[in-house]
Every structure is written in C-alpha cells, then in structure tokens.
N, C-alpha and C positions, 0 to 999 in steps of 0.2 A: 208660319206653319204652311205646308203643303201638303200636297193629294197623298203621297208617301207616307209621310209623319201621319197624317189622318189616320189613315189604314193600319199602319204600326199601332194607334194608341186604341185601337178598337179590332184589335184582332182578333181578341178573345172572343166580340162577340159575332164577327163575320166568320169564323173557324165553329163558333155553333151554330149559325145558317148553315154552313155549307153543311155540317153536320146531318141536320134538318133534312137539307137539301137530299144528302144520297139515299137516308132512312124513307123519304117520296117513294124513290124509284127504284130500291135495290128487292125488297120482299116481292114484288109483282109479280106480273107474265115474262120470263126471261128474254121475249124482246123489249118489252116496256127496258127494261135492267141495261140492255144491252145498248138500245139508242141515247136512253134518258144518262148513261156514264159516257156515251162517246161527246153528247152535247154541251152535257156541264163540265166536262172535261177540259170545253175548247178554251177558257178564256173567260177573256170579260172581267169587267172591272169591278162588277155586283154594286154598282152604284144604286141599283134603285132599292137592294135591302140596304145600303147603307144611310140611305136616307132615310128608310123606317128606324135604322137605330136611332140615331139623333136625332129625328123629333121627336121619337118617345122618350129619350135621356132629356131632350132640352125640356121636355112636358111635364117632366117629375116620376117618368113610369123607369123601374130596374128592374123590372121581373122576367121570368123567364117565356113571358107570351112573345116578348121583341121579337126574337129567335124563329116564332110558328110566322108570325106576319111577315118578318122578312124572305122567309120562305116561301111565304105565298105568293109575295108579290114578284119575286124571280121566276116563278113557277108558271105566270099569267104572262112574263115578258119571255120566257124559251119557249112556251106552246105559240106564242105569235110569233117568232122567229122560224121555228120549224113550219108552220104555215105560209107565212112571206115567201120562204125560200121555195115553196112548191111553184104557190102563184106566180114568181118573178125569175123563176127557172134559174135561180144562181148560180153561180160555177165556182164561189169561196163562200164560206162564212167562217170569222177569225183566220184565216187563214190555209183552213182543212174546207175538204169538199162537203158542202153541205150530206144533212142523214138523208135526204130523200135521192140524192147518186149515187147511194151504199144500197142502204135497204128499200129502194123504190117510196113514189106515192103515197100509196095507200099505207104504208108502215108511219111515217113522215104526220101523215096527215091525223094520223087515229093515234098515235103515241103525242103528239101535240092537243088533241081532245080527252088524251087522259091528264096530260097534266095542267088542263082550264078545268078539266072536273076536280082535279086534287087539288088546285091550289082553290078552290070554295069551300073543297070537304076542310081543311086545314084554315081556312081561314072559320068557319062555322064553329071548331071548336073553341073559338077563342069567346065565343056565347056573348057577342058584343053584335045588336044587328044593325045598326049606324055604319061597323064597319064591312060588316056585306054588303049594306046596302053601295056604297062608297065601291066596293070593288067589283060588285054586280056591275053597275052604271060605268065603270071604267070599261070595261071587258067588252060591251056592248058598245059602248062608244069607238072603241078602235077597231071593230068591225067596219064599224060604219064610215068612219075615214079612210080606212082602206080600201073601201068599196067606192069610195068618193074619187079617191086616186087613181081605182082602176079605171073606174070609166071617164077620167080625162088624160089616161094617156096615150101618148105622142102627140097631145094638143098644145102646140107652141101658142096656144090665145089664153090660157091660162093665167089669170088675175095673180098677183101676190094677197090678196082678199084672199083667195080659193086656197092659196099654197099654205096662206098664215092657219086655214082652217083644218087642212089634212096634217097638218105636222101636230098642232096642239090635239087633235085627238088622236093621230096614231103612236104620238110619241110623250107627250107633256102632258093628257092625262092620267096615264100609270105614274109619270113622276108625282103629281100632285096628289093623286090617292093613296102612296105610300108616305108624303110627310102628315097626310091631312089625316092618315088611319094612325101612324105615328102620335097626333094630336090626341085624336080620340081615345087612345088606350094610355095615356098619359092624365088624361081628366081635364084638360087643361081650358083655361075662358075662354068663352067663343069669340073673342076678340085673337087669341093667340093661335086658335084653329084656323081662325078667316087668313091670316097673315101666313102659316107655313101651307095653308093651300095655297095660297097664290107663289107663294115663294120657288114650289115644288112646279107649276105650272109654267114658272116662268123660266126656271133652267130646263126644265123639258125643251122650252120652245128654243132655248138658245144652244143645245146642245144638239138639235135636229139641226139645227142650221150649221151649226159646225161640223157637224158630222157630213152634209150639205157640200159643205165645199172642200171637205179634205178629198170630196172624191174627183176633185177635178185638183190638187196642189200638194196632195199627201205622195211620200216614196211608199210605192205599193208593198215591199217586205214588209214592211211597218203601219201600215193602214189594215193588211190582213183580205183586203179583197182589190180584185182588178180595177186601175183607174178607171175614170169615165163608165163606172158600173151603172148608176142610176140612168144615163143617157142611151146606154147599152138598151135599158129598161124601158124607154119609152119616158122615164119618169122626169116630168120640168120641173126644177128645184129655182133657189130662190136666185144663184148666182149666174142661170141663164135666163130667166126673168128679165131679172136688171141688166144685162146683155141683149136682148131682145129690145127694148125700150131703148135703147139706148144707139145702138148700131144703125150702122146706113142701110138706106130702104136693099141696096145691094146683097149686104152682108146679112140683110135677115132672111132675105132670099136663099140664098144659100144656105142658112144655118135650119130655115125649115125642109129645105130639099134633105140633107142628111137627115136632122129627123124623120122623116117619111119614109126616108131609103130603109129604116130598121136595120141599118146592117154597118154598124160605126168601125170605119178601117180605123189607122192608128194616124193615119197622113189627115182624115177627118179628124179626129180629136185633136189632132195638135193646132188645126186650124180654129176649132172651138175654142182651147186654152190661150193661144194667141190672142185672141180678140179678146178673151176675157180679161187680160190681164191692163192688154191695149185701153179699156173701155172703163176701167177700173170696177167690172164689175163682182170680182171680189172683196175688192177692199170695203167696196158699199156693204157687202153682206156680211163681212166680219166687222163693221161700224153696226149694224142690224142688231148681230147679235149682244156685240158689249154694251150699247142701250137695254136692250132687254134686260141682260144680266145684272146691270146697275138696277135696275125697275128690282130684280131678284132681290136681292141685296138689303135694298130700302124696304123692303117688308118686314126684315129683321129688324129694324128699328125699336121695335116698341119692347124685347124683349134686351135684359142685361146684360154683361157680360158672362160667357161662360168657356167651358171648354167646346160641348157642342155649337153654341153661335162660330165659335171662331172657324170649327170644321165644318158648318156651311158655310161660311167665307172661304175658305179656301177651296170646296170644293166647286164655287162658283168660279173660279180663279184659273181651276183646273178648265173647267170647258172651256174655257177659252183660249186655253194654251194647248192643249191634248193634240198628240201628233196620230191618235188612233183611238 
C-alpha cells in the first residue's frame, strides 16, 4: 500500500473533512469566505486530519465526530501557516503567493485568528475535554517554538538539541495531537493512546526534517516554494547544522558571512548546496530522519494487524519518500 491507495480507500472520509472544512469558512464575514477558500484551496496533502481518521478507525470510533476533529485540526495548522507566512515574509505557499501579498497583513493575520478560534469552537462541540485539553496545549506550544525559532535566527551556533526542540513543537506536536485525539475519541487503552501519541510525534518530527531538506535538493515546480527558502529566512535547519560541524574552519567562515549578509544570491546557494552534498550533510539528515521514522513505526507494534495500521505504515513510508 501507498500514500495514494491510502487516500483512495479513505476518501469518503477526507471529502467530509473537506466538507467540514468549507461549511468553517463559507457562512462568515465575506473576507473570512474569501481568504479561508483561496487558502484551502491551495493544496496540501491534509495529512494531519488524515491521521485523525485513522486513529480513531484503528481506536474502534466510526462515527461522524472524525470528520469535526479532522477539521479542526487542519483548521489550527492553516491559521499557523497564514501566521508563518506574515512573520517570514514568504514569496510562495504551495506554489501561489501567500494571502497576506493579496489581502495584506492585517487580513492574513486576523482570518488566521478566526480560524484558531473556529477550530476550539469545533473541537468543544465534540463535549470531549481531554480532547481540548490536547489541542489547547498543542496550539500553545507552537506558538512557543515559533517564538523560539525566531529569536535564534540567522544564528549559525544553533545546537541540533535547539533545532530537535523547534521542529517537535512547531510541527510534531499538531501531528501527535491529532492521532492522540484520534485515540481519545476512539475510547481506546491508555497503553494504545501512549503508543499513537508517540507515533504522531515522531512523524511530525521526521516529516520537518524532510521537509528540511527538500528545500535545499527539491526541483522547485514541485516543491511549491523557492529553493533555499528557509536560509533566505534566516532559518538553521538540521542539514546546515550537520554542514556547519562538519566543514573546514574556512568553509564555515564563509557559510556565516552569507548568513549574515541576509541577502542569499543563487551563486551563494549553489555554494551552500555544493558543500552540503560535498560533506554529506544531507544524507546524514535523511539517515536522522528514517531512524526516527523506524522509532515511528515501532510504536505500532503492540497494536494488530489492520487496514489502518497498514495506512500508518505507509504513510510513514510516504515521508520519507515525498518529493513535496
């Protein structure tokens, strides 16, 4: 099975997310309608309700609440994206120009606050508060790594300690809250809860990482934003890390001079990709992440076989193969 076949045999229930999804933001304030359709419009693979379907199918829950969580939890990862892209002044998201180069700012920023309000109003009706609770403390926590990240960058002294720490909360734990809410609305042992949080945590982390270096080895029509965007950004990710460690005291010389310049030509980037490749310090981060993902993987263990086990298998499979 693959990420495709996955999608295909749960369509049904990602076509009433999405459903979910437009019923959010079409009744509103006709700009809410207007950005919240250009946004969810763009793309995306809705991995992270998919992950709420199947651990609440592998948990034992078929009811129609999947559908409100899954949409909630898309709903808490587009208002952080419309956020990101203000704070990190993006020039793509999926491929289109981010909402806040359409409708400015302040539009950007307060239609990204209506839907971290919508997706608690929508999660609250689900009268489950373990699962508020769960997506409260997400929501709050990737503030807080994001605010971690900003204030270390264009810091080339940056630990993989500090990087392992911003990615698991700005990205791994919304994944982990949507299998571990997955759990909960399933009823399932707190053995089997403990095991798809972690599971959910741990493809978060390996899917930041991947995502990590497609922006430094990804063909940009197909990645959906400008190579070398995160360096663009100031942002030290895990594959110039392990480039940084690694490189002659020359070459780091240089590689923090561009950093500091803020201003990455493309004769800069090639010289950055160059040595990355030189130092093998991609392969180390795609060896990072397919440990992790095995770590993912092994948490599945204690549960049998099923159709949802197999579609987190494969879609652990997927991140690590994903060309975007």
């Amino acid at each position: 099975m693959d990420f495709e076949e996955v999608c295909e045999y749960y369509k049904k229930d990602l076509l009433l997310t999405e459903e979910k999804i437009r019923e959010s933001y079409q009744k509103v304030a006709p700009l809410i309608s207007e950005v919240g359709g250009y946004t969810f419009s763009s793309g995306g693979k809705r991995i992270r309700p998919l992950l709420a379907i199947l651990s609440s199918r592998l948990s034992g829950y078929n009811g129609e609440k999947t559908s409100i969580l899954a949409c909630s939890i898309e709903s808490i990862h587009t208002a952080s994206l419309l956020h990101d892209d203000v704070v990190d002044g993006a020039e793509l998201r999926r491929g289109k120009p981010p909402a806040y180069s359409i409708w400015g700012n302040h539009v950007a920023v307060l239609v990204g606050d209506f839907f971290y309000s919508n997706a608690l109003r929508l999660a609250n009706s689900l009268k489950n508060q373990r699962i508020m609770d769960v997506l409260s403390s997400a929501t709050a926590r990737m503030a807080e790594r994001e605010l971690m990240q900003l204030s270390l960058t264009g810091n080339p002294d940056i630990t993989e300690d500090e990087y392992m720490e911003i990615i698991t909360g700005k990205t791994a734990v919304l994944m982990s809250a949507a299998t571990l809410s997955g759990a909960i609305l399933g009823g399932i042992a707190k053995e089997g809860e403990e095991a798809l949080k972690n599971f959910g945590l741990k493809l978060g982390m390996a899917f930041q990482i991947t995502d990590d270096i497609l922006d430094y080895t990804a063909d940009e029509e197909t990645f959906g934003k400008g190579l070398g965007k995160d360096l663009r950004e100031g942002k030290i990710t895990l594959p110039l890390i392990y480039l940084l460690k690694d490189a002659k005291s020359s070459e780091v010389e240089e590689i923090k001079t561009i950093i500091s310049n803020n201003n990455l030509s493309y004769s800069a980037l090639r010289y950055i990709i160059n040595l990355l490749n030189r130092y093998g310090a991609i392969e180390q981060s795609r060896k990072k992440a397919s440990r992790i993902i095995d770590e993912a993987k092994s948490e599945l263990s204690i549960f049998g076989d099923s159709m949802e086990k197999r579609a987190l298998l494969a879609l652990s499979d997927h991140v690590l193969k994903r060309k975007k």
